[in-house]
C-alpha positions as CSV (number, residue, x, y, z in Angstrom):
1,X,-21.2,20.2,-29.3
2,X,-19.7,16.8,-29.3
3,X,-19.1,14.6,-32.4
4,X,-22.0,12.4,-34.0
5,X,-20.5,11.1,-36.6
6,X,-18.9,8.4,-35.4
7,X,-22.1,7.1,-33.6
8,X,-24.0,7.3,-37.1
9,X,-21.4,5.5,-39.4
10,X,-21.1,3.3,-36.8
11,X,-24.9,2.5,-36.7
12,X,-24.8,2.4,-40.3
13,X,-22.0,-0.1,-40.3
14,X,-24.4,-2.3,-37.8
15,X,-27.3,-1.8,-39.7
16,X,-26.0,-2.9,-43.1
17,X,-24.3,-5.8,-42.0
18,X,-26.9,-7.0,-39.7
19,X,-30.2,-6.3,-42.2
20,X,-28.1,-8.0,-44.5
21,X,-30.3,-11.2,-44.9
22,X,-33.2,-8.9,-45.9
23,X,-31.6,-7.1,-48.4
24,X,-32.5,-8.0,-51.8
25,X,-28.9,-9.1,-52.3
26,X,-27.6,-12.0,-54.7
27,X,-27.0,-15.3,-52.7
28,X,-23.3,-14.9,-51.0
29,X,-22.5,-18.5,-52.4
30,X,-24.0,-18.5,-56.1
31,X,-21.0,-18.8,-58.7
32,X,-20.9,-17.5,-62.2
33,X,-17.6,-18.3,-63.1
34,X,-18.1,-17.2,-66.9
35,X,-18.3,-13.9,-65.6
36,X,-15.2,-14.5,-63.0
37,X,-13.2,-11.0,-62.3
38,X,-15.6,-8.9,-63.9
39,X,-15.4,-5.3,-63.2
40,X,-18.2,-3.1,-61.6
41,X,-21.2,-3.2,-63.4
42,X,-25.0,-2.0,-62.8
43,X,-25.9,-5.7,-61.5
44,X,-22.7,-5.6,-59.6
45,X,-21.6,-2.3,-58.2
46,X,-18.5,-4.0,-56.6
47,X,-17.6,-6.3,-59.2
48,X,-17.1,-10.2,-59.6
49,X,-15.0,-12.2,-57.3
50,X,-12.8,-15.0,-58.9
51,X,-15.6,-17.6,-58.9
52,X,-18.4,-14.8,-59.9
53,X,-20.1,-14.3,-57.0
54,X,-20.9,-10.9,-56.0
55,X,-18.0,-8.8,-54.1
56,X,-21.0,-6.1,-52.3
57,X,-23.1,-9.1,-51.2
58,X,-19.5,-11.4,-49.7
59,X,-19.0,-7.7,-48.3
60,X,-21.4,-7.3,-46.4
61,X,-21.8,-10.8,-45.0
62,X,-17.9,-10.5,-44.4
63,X,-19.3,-7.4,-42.0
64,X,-22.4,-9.5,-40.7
65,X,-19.5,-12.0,-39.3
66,X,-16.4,-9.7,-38.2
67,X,-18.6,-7.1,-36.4
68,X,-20.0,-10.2,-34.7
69,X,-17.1,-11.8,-33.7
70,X,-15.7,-8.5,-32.5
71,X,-18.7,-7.3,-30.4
72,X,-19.3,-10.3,-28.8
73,X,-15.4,-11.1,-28.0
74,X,-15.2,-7.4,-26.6
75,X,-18.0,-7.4,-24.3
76,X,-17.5,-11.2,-22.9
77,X,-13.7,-9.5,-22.0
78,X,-14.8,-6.3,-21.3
79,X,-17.5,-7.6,-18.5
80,X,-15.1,-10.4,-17.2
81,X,-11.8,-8.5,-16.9
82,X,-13.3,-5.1,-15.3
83,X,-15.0,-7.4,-12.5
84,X,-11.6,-8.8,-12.0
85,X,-9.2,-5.9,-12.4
86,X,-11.9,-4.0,-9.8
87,X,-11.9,-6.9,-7.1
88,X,-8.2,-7.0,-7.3
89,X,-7.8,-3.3,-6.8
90,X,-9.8,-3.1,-3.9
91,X,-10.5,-6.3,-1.9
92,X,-7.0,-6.1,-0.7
93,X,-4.0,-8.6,-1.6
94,X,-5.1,-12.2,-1.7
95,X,-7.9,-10.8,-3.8
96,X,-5.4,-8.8,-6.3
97,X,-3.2,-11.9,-6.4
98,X,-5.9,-14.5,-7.5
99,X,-7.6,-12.1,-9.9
100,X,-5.1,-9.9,-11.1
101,X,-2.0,-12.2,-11.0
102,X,-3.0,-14.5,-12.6
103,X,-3.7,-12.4,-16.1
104,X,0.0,-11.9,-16.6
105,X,0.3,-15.5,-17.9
106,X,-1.8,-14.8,-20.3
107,X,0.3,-11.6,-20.6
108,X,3.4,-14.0,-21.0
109,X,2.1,-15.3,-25.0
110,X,1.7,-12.8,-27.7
111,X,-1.6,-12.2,-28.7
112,X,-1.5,-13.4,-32.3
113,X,0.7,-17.1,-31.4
114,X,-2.2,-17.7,-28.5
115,X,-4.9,-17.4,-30.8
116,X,-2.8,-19.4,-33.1
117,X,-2.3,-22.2,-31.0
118,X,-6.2,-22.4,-29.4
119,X,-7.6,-22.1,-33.4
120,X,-4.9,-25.0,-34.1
121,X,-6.0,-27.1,-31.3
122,X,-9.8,-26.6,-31.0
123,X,-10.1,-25.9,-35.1
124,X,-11.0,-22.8,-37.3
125,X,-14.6,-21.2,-37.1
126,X,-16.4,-18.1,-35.7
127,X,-17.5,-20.6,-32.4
128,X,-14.1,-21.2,-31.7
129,X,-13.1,-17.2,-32.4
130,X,-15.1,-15.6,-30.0
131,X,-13.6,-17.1,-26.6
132,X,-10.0,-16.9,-27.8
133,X,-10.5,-13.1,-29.1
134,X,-12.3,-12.8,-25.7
135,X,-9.5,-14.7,-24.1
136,X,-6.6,-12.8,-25.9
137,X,-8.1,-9.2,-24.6
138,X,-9.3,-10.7,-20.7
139,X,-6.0,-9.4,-19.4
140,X,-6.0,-5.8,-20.9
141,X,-9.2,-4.8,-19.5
142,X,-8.2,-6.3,-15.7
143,X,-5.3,-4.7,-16.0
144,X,-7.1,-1.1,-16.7
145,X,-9.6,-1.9,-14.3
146,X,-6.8,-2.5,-11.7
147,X,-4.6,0.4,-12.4
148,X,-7.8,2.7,-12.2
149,X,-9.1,1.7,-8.8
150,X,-5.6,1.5,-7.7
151,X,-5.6,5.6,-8.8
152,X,-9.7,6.0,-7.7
153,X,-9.8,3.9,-4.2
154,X,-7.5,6.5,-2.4
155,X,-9.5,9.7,-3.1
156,X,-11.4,10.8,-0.1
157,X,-15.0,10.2,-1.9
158,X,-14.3,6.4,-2.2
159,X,-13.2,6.4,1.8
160,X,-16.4,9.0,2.4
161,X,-18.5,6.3,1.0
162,X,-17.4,3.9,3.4
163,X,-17.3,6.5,5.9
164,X,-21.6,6.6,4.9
165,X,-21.9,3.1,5.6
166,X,-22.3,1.9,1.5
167,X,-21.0,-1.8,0.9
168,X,-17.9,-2.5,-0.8
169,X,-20.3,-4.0,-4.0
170,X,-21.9,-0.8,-4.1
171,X,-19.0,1.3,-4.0
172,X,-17.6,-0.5,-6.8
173,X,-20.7,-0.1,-8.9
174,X,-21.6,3.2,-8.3
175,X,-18.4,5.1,-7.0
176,X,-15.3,3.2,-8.4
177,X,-17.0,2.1,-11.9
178,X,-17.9,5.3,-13.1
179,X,-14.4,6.7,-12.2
180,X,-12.6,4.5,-14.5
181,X,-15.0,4.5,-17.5
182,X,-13.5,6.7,-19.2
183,X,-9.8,4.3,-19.4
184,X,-12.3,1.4,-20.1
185,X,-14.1,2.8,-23.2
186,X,-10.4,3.2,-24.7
187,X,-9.4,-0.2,-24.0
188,X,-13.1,-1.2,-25.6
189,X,-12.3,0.4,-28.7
190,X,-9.0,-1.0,-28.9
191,X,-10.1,-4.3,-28.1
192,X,-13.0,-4.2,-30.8
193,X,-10.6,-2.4,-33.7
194,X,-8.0,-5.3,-32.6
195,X,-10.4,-8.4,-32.6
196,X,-12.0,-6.9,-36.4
197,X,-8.1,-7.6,-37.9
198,X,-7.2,-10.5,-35.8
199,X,-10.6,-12.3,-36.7
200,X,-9.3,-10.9,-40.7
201,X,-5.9,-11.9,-40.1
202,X,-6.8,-15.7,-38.7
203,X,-9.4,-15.8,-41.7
204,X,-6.7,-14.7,-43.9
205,X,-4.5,-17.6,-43.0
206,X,-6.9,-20.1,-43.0
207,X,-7.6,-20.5,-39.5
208,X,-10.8,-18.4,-38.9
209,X,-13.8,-18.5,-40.6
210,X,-14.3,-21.5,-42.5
211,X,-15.1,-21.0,-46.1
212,X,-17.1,-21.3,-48.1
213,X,-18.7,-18.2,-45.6
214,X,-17.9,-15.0,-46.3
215,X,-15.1,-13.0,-44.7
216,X,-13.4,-9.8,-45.0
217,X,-10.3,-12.1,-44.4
218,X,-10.9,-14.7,-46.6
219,X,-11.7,-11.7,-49.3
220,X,-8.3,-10.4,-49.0
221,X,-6.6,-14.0,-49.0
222,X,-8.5,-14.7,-52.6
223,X,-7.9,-11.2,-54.0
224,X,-4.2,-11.3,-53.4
225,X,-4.1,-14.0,-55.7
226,X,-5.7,-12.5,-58.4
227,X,-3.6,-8.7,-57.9
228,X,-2.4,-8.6,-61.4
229,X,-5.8,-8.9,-63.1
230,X,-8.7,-7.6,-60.8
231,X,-6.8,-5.2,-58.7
232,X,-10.0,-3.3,-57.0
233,X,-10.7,-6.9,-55.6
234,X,-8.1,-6.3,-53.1
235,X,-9.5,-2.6,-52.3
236,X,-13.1,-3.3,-50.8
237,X,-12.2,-5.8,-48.2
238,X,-9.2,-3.2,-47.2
239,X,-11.2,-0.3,-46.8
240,X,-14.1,-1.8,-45.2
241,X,-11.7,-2.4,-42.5
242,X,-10.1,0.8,-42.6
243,X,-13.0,2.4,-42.0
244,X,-14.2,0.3,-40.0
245,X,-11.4,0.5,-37.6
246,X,-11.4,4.5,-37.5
247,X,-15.5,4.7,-36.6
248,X,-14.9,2.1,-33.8
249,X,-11.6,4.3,-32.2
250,X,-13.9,7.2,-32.9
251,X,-17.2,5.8,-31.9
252,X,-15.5,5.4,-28.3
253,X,-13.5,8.5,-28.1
254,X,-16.8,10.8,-28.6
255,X,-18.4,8.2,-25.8
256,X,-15.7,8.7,-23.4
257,X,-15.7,12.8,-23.8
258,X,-19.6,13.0,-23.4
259,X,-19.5,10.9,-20.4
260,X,-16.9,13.4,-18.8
261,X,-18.6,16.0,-16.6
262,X,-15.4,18.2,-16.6
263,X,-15.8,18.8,-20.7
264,X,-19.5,18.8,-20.9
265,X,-20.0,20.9,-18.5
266,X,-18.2,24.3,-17.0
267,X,-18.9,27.1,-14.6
268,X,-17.9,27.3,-10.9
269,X,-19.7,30.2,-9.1
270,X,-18.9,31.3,-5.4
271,X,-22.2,31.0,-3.8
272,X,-22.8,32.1,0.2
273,X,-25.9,31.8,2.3
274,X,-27.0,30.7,5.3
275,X,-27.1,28.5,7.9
276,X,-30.5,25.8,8.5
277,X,-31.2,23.4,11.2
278,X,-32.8,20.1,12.0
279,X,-32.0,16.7,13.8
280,X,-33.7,14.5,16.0
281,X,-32.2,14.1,19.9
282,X,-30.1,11.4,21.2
283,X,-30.3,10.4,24.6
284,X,-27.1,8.8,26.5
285,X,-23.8,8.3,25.7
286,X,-22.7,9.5,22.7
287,X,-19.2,8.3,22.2
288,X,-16.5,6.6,24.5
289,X,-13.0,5.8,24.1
290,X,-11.1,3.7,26.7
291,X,-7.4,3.3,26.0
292,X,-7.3,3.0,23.2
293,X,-3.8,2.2,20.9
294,X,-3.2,1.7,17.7
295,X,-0.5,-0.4,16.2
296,X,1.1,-0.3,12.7
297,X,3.7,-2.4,11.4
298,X,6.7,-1.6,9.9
299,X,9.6,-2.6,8.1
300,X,11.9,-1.3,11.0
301,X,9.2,-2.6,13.8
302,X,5.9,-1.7,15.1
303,X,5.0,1.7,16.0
304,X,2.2,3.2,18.1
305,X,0.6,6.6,16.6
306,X,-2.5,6.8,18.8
307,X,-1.4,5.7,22.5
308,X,-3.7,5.0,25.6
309,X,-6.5,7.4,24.5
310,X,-10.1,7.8,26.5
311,X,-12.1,10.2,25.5
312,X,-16.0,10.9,26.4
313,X,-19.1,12.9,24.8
314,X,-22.5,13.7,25.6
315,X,-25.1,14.7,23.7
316,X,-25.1,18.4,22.0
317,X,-21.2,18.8,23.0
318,X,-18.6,19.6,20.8
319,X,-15.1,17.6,21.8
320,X,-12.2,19.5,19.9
321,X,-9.3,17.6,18.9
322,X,-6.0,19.8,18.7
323,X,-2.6,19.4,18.0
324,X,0.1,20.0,15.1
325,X,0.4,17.6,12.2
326,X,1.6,14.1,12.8
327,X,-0.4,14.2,16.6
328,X,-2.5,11.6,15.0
329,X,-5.7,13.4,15.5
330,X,-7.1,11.7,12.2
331,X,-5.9,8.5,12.9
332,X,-7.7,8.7,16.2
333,X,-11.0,9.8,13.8
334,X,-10.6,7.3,11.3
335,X,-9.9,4.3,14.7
336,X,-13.6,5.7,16.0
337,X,-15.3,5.3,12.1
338,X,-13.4,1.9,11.8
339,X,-11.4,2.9,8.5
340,X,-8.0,2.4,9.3
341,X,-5.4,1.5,6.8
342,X,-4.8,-1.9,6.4
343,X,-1.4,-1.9,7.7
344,X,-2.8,-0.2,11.0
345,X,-4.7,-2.3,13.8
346,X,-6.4,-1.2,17.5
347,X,-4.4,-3.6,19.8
348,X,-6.0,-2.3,22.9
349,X,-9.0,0.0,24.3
350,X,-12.3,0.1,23.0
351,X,-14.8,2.4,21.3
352,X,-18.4,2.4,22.0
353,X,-20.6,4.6,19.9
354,X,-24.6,4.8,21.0
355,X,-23.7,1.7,23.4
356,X,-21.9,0.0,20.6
357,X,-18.9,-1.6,20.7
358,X,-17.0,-0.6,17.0
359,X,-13.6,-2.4,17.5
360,X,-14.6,-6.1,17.8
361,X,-17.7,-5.5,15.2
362,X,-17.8,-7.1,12.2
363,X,-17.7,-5.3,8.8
364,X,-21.5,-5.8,8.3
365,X,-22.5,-3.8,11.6
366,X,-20.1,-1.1,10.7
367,X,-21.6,-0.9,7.4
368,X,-24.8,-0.4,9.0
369,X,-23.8,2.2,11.5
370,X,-21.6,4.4,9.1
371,X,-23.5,7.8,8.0
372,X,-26.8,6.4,10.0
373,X,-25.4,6.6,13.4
374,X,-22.3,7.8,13.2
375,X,-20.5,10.1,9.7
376,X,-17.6,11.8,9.1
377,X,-17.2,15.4,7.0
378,X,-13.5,15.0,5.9
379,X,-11.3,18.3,4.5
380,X,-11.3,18.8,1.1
381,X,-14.7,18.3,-0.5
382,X,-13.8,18.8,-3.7
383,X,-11.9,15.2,-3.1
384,X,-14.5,13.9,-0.7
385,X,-17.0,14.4,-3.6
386,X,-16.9,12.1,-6.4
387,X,-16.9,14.0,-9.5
388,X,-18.8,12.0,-12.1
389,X,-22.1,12.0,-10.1
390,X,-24.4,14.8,-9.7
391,X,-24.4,15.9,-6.4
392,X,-28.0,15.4,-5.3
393,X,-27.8,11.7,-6.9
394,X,-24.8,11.5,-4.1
395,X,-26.7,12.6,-1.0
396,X,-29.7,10.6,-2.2
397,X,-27.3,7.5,-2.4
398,X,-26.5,7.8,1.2
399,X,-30.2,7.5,2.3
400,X,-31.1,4.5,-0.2
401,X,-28.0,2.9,1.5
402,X,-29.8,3.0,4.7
403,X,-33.5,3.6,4.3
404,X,-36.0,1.5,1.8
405,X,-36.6,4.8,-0.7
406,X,-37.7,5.2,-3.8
407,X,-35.4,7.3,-6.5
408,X,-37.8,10.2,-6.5
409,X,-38.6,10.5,-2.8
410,X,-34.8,9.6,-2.2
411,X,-33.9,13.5,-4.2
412,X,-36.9,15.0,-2.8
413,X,-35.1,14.4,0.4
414,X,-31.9,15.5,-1.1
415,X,-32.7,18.5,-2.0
416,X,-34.6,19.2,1.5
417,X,-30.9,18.4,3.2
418,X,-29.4,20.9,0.6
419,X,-32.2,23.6,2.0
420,X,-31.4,22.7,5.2
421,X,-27.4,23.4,4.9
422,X,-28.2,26.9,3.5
423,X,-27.8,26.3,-0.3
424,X,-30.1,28.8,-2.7
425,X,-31.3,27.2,-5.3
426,X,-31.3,23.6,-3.7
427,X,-33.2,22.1,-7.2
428,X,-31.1,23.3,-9.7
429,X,-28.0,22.7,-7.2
430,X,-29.3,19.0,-6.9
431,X,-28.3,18.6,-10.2
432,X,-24.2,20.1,-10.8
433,X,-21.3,17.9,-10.0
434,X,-19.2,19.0,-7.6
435,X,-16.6,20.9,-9.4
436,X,-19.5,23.6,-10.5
437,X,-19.7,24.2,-7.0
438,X,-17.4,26.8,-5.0
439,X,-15.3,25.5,-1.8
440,X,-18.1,26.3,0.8
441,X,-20.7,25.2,-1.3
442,X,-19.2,21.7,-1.8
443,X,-18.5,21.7,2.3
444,X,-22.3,22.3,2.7
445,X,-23.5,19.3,0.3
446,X,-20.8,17.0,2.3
447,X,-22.2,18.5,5.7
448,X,-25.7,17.5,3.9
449,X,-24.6,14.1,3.8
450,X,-23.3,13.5,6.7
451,X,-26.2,14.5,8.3
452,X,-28.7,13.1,5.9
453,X,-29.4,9.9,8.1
454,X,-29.8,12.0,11.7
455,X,-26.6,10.7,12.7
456,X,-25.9,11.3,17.0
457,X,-22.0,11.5,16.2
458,X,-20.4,13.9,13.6
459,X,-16.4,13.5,13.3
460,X,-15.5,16.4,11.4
461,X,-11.4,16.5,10.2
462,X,-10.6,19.7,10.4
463,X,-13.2,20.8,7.3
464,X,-12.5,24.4,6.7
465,X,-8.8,24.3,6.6
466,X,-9.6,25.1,2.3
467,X,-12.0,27.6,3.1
468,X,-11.5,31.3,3.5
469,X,-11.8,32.9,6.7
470,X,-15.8,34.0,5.4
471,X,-16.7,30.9,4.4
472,X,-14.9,29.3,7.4
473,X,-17.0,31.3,9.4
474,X,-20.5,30.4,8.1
475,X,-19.5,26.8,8.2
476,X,-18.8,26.9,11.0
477,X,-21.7,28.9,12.4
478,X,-24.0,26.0,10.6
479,X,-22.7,23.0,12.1
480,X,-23.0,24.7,15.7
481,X,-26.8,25.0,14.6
482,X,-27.0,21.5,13.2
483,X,-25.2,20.1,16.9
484,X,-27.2,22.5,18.9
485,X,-30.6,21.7,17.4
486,X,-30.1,18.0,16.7
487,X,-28.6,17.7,20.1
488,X,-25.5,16.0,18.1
489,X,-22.5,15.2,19.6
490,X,-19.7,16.2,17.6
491,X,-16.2,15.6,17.5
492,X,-14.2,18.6,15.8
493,X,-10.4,17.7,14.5
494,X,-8.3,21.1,13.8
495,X,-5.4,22.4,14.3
496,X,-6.5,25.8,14.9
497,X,-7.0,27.2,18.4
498,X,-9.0,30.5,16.9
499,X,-11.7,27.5,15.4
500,X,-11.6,25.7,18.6
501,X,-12.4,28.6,21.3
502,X,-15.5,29.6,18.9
503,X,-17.2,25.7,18.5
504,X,-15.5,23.5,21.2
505,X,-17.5,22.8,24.7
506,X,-13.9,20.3,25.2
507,X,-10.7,20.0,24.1
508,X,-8.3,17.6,24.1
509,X,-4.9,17.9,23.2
510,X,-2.4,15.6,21.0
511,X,0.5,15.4,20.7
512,X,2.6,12.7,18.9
513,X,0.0,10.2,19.8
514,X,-0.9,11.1,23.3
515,X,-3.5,13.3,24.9
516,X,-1.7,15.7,27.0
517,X,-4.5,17.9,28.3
518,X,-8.0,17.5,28.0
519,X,-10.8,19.4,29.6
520,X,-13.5,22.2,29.7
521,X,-12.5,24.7,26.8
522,X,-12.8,27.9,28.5
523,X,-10.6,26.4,31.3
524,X,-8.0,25.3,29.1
525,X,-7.7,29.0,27.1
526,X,-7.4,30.6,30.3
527,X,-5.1,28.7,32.0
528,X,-3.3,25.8,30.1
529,X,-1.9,23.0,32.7
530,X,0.5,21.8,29.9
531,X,3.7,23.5,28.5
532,X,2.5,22.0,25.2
533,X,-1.2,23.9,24.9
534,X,0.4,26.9,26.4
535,X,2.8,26.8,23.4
536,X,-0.1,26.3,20.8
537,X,-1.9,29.3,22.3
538,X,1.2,31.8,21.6
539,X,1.7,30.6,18.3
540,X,-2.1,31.5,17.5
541,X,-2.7,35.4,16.4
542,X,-4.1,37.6,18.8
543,X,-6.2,40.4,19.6
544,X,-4.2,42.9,19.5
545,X,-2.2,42.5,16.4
546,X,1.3,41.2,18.3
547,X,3.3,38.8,16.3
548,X,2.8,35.3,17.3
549,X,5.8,32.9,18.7
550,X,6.2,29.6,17.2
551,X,6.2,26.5,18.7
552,X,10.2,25.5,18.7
553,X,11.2,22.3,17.2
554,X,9.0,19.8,15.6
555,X,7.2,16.5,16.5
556,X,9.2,13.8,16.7
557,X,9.0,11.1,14.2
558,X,6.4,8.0,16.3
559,X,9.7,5.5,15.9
560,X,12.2,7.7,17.5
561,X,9.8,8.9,20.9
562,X,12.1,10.7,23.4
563,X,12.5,8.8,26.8
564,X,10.3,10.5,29.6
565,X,7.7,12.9,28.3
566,X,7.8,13.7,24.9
567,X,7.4,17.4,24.7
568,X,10.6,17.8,26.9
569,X,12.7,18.6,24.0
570,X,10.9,21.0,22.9
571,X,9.9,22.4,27.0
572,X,11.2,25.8,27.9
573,X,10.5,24.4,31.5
574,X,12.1,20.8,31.1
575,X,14.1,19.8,34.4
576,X,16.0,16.0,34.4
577,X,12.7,14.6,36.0
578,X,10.9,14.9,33.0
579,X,13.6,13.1,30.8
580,X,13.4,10.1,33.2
581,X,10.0,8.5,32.9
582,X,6.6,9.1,30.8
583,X,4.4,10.9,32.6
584,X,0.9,9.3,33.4
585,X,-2.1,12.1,32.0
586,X,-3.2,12.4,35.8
587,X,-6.3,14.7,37.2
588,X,-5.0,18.2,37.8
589,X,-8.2,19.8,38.9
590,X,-11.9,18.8,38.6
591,X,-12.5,18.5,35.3
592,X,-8.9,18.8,34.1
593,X,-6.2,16.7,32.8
594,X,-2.7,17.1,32.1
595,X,0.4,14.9,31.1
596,X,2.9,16.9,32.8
597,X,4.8,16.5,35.9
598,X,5.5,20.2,36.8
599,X,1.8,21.0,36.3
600,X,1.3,22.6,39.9
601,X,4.4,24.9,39.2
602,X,3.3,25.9,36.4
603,X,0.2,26.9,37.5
604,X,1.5,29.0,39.7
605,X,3.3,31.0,37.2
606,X,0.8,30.7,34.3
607,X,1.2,34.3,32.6
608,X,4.7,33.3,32.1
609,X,3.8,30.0,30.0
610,X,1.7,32.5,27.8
611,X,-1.8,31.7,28.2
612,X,-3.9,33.8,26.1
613,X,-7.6,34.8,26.0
């Protein structure tokens, strides 16, 4: 049960100062001054101020105007500095500069001289108050805004919202926003607690509110004159900012905690089921990649981690992508979705998806094709999942962003996709977060996603490395359903050969940024034309229980590339010829390719090179 007493004192604060006028309350500026610093009495519970007015009525006026000041000052900086702190964190440098930036000269005066100097120039009042308080906390909230995309925009759910085609306005409303709430409703109370004294403070020195109106700060400035004969003056005022103060910090503080799923809510069951179909056929062409490279640049020079790469896939195949970390497998998946860092660019090649051309489009026509023609299931879906939306909300997000639905036929349809990925209880699942979910669970609702749209390309990187082998198994059983009966062309990134000789129709083979041997999957199992595959297949466990045999040596690092072929350090078969010039990836049989110049020899003595079944 969370805390509801800060929401009612607070309300009861607001009320009373805001009903104020239709209390029956003596006028705040009707004097009695024969009855000047008289004590508490049945007419005046509060006492008589040094002129005689009445100390409850100037009280709560005081409220009416420092709650007013504060709220207003708050949400003016609140809405203006989280827009800016959130285009600055993710619109990319010329955006962080302009809107970021150039906060930190505000930073560069202390709060309390700034406001000084505006009140002095422009002159006291609540009019003048309200953009100088608003002024004084713009930079705090940009600042917290920034810092949390900064944390937010490289979780895989922000990039899997991209990956599903949302805009970058969109993302920042319903992906980055909620993410950072929690930060924000901090600095709000803060903010709020800091503009009630600083609006006192300025009052108290004469440069706020402009007597005779009544002000908590003014109050405090008249009773410390009169300390020695009406001490209790001084003590309302005080403690209706005291208290004040504590609801607000509290107020927010219960806010924040109910609008965090992880404490309101708890659980995570391990659920398993089935597998479901269901996607409609694509005709032609699915996806193809002609030489393509990728450049990134860096401090010591450019390097290339994808090199030269063409790649093909037809309808209802499955194009396995194998090789050892740092092969640049999901570098060559996120080139094909059009999501690569900023510092990395394609330099050459090209990418055609459904007859589309991806490199050269703009923005826009990516946006349009992401999770409706094209989506991407990445690892870990607790990451990929954003954790502050319920998970049906999610999947129904990705259709909106691409059909013209309604909110209830939107989740109708989610929870149809969560039937179809095998999940029991698809209604009540609709509406967990993703944490209340176990692993394979979570990979279902992403698989749900990705497929929501009918998509004819699926890039899946590598998504049940997190999963045990069960789980493993039954995702992977569903998305051969969902390819086979959607006649989806699918393009699997693992590093697992076991994975790859149960789902692939094709593999190709990376290694440090070149394919080295690409071709029909049974072919390349039973008889590997490359010293490199042959060495992946012995390190994978076998059959028959024998100890597997690592791969010697590791990659090498993209800016220090071997001269001739690049697995040569690491070749048991490696002869001068292959240190003296890269090898082209030439056509070794119908079918097959292979970067290796020995390939024919090799052949010839395959079960020596390890091949395994």
């Amino acid at each position: 049960m969370y805390r509801s007493w800060p929401f009612v004192a607070l309300a009861i604060i607001a009320i009373a100062a805001f009903v104020t006028p239709l209390l029956p309350l003596s006028n705040p500026l009707s004097m009695d001054v024969a009855h000047r610093l008289a004590r508490p009495s049945a007419s005046h519970w509060l006492g008589q101020d040094e002129y005689g007015r009445d100390v409850l009525t100037r009280l709560l006026w005081g409220a009416r105007v420092s709650l007013l000041v504060a709220a207003t000052s708050t949400a003016a900086a609140c809405i203006l500095g989280t827009a800016l702190g959130m285009i600055g964190g993710l619109l990319g440098p010329l955006a962080e500069f302009l809107a970021v930036r150039s906060m930190d000269i505000v930073l560069c005066f202390p709060p309390l001289l700034l406001a000084l100097l505006v009140v002095t120039l422009l002159g006291p009042g609540a009019s003048t108050l309200i953009p100088v308080l608003a002024l004084v906390y713009l930079p705090g909230f940009a600042r917290v805004a920034y810092a949390g995309v900064l944390a937010v925009r490289s979780q895989e759910y922000v990039e899997a919202m991209r990956v599903l085609g949302a805009s970058s306005s969109r993302i920042l409303l319903r992906t980055v926003l909620p993410n950072i709430g929690g930060p924000l409703l901090v600095q709000i109370s803060l903010a709020a607690s800091s503009a009630v004294v600083l609006e006192s403070g300025l009052s108290f020195l004469g440069l706020g509110v402009v007597p005779p109106a009544s002000s908590w700060g003014l109050m405090i400035a008249a009773a410390r004159t009169t300390m020695a004969q009406a001490p209790w003056l001084l003590l309302w005022p005080c403690l209706a900012l005291s208290v004040t103060i504590l609801t607000l910090n509290a107020a927010c503080d219960a806010l924040r905690d109910a609008n965090d799923p992880h404490r309101r809510l708890s659980g995570r069951r391990r659920l398993m089921d089935a597998l479901a179909p269901g996607m409609l056929p694509h005709t032609g062409p699915v996806l193809e990649v002609q030489g393509l490279t990728v450049a990134i640049a860096t401090p010591g020079g450019t390097i290339y981690p994808v090199r030269e790469v063409s790649l093909r896939l037809r309808p209802g195949e499955t194009l396995a992508i194998v090789g050892e970390s740092g092969s640049g497998k999901s570098l060559l998946g996120l080139s094909i979705m059009g999501l690569l860092p900023l510092a990395a660019r394609p330099i050459s090649g090209a990418v055609w998806v459904n007859g589309n051309e991806l490199l050269r489009a703009p923005e826009s026509e990516l946006q349009r094709l992401r999770g409706n023609r094209m989506a991407m299931v990445f690892q870990d879906p607790l990451s990929s999942l954003n954790p502050v939306h319920r998970v049906g909300d999610q999947i129904a997000e990705v259709l909106q962003a691409h059909k013209r639905l309604s909110n209830s036929a939107a989740k109708a349809k989610a929870i149809a996709l969560l039937t179809r990925v095998g999940i029991p209880d698809p209604v009540r699942r609709a509406r967990v977060f993703s944490f209340e979910m176990s692993g394979g669970m979570r990979q279902r609702a992403m698989i749900a996603m990705a497929v929501a749209n009918s998509p004819s390309l699926l890039i899946a990187d590598e998504p049940t490395t997190a999963l045990d082998v069960t789980i493993q198994a039954q995702v992977l059983e569903l998305m051969a359903t969902l390819k086979r009966d959607g006649n989806m062309g699918m393009v699997f990134i693992t590093h697992s050969l076991p994975v790859v000789a149960e789902i692939a129709d094709t593999v190709a083979v990376m290694y440090a940024g070149e394919i080295v041997e690409h071709g029909d999957a049974i072919a390349v199992f039973a008889n590997p034309l490359h010293p490199y595959t042959a060495a992946l297949l012995r390190s994978a466990p076998s059959e028959n229980g024998s100890l597997p045999a690592c791969v010697p040596g590791i990659v090498p690092p993209i800016n220090a590339l071997p001269p001739g072929c690049i697995f040569a350090p690491r070749c048991d078969h490696r002869r001068p010829a292959c240190e003296a010039a890269r090898p082209p990836l030439v056509n070794a049989t119908p079918g097959r390719m292979t970067r290796c110049v020995r390939w024919q020899e090799l052949q010839a003595c395959a079960p020596s090179i390890g091949a395994v079944a």
